[in-house]
C-alpha positions as CSV (number, residue, x, y, z in Angstrom):
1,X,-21.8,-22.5,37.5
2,X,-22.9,-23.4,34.0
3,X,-26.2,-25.4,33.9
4,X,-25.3,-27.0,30.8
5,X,-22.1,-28.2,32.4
6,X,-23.6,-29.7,35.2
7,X,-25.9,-31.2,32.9
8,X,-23.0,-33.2,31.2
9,X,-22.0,-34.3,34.3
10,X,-24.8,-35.4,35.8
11,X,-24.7,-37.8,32.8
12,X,-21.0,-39.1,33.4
13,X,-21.7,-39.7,36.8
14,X,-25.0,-41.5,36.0
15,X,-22.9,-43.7,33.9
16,X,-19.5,-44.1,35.1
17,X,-17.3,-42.3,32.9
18,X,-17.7,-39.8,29.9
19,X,-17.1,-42.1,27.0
20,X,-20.0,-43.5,28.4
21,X,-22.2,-40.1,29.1
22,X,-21.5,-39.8,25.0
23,X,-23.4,-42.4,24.4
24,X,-26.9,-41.9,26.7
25,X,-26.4,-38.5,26.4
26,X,-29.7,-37.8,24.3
27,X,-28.6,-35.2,21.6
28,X,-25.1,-35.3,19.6
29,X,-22.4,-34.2,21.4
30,X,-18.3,-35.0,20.8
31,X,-16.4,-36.7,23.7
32,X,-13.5,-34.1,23.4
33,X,-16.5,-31.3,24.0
34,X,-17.7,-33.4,27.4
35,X,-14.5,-33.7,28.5
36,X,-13.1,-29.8,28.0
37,X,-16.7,-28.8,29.8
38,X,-16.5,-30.9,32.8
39,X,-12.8,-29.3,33.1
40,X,-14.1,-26.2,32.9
41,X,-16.7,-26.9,35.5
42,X,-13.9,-28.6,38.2
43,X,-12.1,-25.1,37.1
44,X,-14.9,-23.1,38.1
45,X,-15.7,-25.4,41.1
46,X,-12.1,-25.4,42.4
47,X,-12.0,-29.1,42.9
48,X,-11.8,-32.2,41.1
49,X,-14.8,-34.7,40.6
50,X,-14.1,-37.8,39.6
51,X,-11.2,-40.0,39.3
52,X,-11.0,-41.0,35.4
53,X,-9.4,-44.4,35.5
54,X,-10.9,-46.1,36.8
55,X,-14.0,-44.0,37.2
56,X,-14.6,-43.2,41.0
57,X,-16.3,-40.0,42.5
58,X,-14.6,-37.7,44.4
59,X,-15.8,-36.4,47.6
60,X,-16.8,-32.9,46.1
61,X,-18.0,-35.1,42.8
62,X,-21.1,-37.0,45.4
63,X,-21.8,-34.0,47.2
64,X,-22.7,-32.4,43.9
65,X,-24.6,-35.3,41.7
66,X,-26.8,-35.9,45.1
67,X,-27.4,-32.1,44.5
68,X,-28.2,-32.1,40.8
69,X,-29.5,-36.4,40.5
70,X,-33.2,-35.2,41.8
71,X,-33.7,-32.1,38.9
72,X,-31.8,-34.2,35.8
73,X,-33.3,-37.6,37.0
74,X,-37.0,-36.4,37.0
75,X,-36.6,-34.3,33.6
76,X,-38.3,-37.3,31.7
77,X,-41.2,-38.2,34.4
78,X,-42.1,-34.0,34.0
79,X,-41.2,-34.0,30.2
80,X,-44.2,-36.9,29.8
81,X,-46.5,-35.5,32.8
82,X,-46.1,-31.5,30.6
83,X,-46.8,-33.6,27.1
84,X,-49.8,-35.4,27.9
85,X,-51.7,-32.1,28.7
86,X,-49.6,-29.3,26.5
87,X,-50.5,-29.5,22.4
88,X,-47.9,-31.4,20.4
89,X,-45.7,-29.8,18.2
90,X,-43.5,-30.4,15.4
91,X,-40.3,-28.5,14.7
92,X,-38.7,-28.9,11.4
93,X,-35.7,-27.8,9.4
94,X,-35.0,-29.0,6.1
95,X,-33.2,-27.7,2.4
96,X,-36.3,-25.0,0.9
97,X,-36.9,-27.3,-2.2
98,X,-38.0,-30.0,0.5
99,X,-39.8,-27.5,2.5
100,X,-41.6,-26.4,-0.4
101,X,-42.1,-28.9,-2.2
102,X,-42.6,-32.3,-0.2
103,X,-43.8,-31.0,3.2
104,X,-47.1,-29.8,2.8
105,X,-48.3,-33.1,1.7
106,X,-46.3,-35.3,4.6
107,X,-47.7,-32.7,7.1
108,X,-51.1,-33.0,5.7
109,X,-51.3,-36.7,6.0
110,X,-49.9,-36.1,9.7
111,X,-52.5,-33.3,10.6
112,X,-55.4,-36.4,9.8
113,X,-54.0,-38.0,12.9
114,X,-53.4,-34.9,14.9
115,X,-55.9,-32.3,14.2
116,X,-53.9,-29.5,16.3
117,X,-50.3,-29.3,16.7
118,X,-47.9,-26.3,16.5
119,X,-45.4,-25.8,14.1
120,X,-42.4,-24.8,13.1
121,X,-40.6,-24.7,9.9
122,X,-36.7,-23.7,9.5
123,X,-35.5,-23.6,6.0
124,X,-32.0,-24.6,6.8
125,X,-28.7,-26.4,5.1
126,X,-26.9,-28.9,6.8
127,X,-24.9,-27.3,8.8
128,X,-27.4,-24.9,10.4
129,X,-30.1,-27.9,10.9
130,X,-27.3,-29.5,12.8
131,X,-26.3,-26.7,15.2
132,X,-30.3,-26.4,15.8
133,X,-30.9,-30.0,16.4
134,X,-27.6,-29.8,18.8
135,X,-29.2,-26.8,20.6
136,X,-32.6,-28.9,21.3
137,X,-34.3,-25.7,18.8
138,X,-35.4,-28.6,16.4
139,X,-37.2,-32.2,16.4
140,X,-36.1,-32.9,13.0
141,X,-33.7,-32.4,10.7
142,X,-33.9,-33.4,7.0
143,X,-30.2,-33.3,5.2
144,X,-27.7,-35.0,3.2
145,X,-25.9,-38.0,5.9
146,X,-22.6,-38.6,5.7
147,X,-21.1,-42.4,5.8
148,X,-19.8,-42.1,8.9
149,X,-22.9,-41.6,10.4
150,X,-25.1,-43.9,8.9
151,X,-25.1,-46.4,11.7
152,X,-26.3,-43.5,14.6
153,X,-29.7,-44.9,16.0
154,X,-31.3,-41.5,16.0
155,X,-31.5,-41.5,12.0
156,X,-32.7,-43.1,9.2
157,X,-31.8,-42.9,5.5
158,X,-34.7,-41.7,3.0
159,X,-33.9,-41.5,-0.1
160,X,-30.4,-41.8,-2.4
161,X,-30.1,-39.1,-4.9
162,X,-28.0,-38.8,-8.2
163,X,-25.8,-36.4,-8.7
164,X,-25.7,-34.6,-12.2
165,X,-24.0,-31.5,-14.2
166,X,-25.6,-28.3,-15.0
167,X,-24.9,-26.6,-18.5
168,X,-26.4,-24.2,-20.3
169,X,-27.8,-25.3,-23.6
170,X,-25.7,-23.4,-25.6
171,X,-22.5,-25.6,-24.1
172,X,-21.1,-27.7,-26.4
173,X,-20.4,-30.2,-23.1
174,X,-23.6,-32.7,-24.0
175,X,-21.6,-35.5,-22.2
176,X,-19.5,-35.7,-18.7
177,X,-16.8,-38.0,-20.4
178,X,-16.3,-34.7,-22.5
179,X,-14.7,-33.1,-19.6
180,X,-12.7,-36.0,-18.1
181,X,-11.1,-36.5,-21.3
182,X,-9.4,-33.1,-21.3
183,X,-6.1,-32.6,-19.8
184,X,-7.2,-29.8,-18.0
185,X,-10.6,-28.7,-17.5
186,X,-10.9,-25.3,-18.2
187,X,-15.2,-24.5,-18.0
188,X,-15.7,-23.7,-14.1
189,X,-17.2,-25.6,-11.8
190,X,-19.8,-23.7,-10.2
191,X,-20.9,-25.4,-6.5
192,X,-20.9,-25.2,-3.1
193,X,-18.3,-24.2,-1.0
194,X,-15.5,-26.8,-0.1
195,X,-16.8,-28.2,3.1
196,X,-20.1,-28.7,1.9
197,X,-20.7,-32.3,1.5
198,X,-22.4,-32.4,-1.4
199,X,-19.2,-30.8,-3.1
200,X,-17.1,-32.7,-0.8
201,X,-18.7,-36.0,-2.3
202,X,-18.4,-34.8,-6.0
203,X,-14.7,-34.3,-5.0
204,X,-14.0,-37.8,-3.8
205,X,-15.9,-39.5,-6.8
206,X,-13.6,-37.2,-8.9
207,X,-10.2,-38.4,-7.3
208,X,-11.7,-42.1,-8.0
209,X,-11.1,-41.2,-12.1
210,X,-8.2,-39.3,-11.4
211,X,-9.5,-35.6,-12.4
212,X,-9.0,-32.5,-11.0
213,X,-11.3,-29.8,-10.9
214,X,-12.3,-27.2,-8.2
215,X,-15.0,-24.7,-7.8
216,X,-14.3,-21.8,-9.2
217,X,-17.6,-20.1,-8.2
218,X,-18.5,-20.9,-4.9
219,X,-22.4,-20.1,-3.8
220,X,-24.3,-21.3,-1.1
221,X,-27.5,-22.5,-2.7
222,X,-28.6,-24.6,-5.8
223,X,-31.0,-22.0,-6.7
224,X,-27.8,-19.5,-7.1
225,X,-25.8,-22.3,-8.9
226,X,-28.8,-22.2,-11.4
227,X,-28.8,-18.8,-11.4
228,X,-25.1,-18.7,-13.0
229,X,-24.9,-21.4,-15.1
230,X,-28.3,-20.5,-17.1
231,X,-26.2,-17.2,-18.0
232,X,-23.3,-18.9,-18.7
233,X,-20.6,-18.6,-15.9
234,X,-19.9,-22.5,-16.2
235,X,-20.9,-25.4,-15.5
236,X,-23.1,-26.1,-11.9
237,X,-23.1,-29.6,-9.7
238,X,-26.4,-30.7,-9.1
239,X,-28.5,-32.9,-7.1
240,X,-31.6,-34.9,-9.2
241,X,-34.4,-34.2,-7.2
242,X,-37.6,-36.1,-7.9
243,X,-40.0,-33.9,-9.5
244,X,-38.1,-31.0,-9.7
245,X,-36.7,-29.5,-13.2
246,X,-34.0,-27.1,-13.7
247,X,-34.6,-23.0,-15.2
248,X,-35.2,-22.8,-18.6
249,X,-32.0,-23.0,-20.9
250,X,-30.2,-25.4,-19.1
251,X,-29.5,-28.7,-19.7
252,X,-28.9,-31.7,-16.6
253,X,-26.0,-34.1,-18.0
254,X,-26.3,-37.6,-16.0
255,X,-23.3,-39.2,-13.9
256,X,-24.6,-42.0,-14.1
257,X,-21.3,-43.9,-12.8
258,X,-21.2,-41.8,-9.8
259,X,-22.0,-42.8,-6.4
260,X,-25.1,-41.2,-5.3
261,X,-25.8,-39.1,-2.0
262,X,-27.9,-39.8,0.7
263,X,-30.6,-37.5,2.1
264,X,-31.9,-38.9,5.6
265,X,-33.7,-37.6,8.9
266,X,-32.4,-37.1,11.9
267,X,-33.1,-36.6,15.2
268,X,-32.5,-36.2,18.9
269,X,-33.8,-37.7,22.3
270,X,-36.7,-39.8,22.2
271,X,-39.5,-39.8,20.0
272,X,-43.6,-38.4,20.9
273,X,-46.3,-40.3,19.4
274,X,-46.9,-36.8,17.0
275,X,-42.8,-37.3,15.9
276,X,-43.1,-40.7,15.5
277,X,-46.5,-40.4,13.1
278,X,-43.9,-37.5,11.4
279,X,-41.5,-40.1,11.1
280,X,-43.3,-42.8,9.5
281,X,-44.8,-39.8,6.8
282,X,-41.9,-38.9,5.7
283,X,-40.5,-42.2,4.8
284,X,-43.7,-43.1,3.3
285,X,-43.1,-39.9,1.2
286,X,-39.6,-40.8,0.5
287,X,-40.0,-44.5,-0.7
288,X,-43.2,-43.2,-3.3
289,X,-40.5,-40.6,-4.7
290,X,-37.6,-43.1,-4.7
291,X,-36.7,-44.5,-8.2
292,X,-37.7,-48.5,-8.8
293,X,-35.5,-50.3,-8.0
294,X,-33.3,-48.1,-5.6
């Protein structure tokens, strides 16, 4: 049997069903991935283990949650009893600029507090910092959130961020009206791939003003997106980060009329006194860097 799968069911029979395991479960995880593990588990098993509607263990479903309740139910009592003795540690991933630039202050303020703590740094993009916070490898993960998941309990916004254009100098683009005004845009875009969100949010406040224009050079980094506009393959999307300025012989143009993103930390399960000193840093970090007024 897969531990993980009798982990995820130990949940929905703790709480009566697995639209309600979702919920307490404490790290993110999609109903339609609870419910095609607990089928693979009654595969494996050979038997079924709950009745769905309405919820209702199954012989075979008691005999194994009065197996598995004593191990999953004490996890928290040992978690606490292994913390109060073991060092704290801190395990981080985040976007490099914010690595390199904002952390070592945040963690020094957090050090006063905590003199010795291990930790751990991942320099990670959205996507990877979610699939490490998912896999428990992470306490924290600092990215871009997305509206739909602004009102999850186990994050908090830090800090909204304009977007802006990167040209080199020698463009004679000086003004983002410059390009919506053509009929067809013809310098490339140079930005992340589709998915990303960042580029996915640049697209929606495109389709708002009815213009069309895709990446033509798709890169994985803003350092890269840099990189090609300063010697001039086109024209970069960019985020305005607080403090930071782009490479020599490019110059930001404003969108001033554009929504801006959101950059926000997230985490899972609950909180030790070292995360939540972590916690409180980092948004006392974010609200000095945040514009007046924002």
């Amino acid at each position: 049997m897969n531990v993980h799968h009798l982990e995820l069911f130990y949940y929905v029979a703790r709480h009566g069903g697995i639209a309600a395991a979702v919920r307490n479960i404490p790290y993110g995880i999609q109903q339609p991935a609870v419910s095609a593990q607990i089928a693979s588990l009654e595969e494996a098993l050979g038997a079924k283990l709950f009745q769905r509607r309405p919820f209702v263990l199954t012989a075979a479903g008691t005999e194994l949650y009065s197996f598995i309740e004593p191990f999953f139910g004490n996890l928290d009592s040992v978690e606490k009893s292994i913390r109060a003795t073991a060092e704290p540690q801190l395990r981080i991933a985040a976007p490099s600029v914010v690595l390199h630039d904002y952390m070592p202050d945040v963690l020094r303020r957090v050090r006063a507090k905590f003199p010795r703590f291990r930790l751990h740094l991942h320099e990670a993009a959205r996507v990877e910092a979610k699939q490490l916070l998912a896999a428990q490898e992470i306490d924290f993960a600092i990215t871009l959130i997305e509206p739909k998941s602004r009102s999850d309990p186990r994050m908090r916004t830090l800090i909204k961020l304009p977007l802006v254009l990167l040209a080199p100098k020698r463009s004679r683009i000086t003004e983002a009206r410059q390009l919506w005004e053509q009929d067809k845009i013809e310098e490339t875009l140079i930005s992340f791939p589709q998915a990303d969100p960042v580029q996915a949010h640049f697209q929606r406040e495109l389709q708002k003003r009815h213009v069309d224009w895709f990446c033509g050079i798709e890169v994985n980094s803003s350092r890269l997106i840099e990189c090609y506009v300063a010697i001039g393959h086109g024209i970069g999307l960019g985020v305005a980060v607080p403090g930071c300025r782009p490479a020599a012989g490019i110059r930001v143009i404003p969108l001033p009329d554009f929504d801006p993103i959101q950059i926000g930390v997230v985490w899972s399960g609950k909180l030790s006194p070292i995360a939540e000193r972590f916690l409180a840093e980092v948004e006392a970090e974010a609200k000095a860097l945040a514009p007046s007024g924002s």
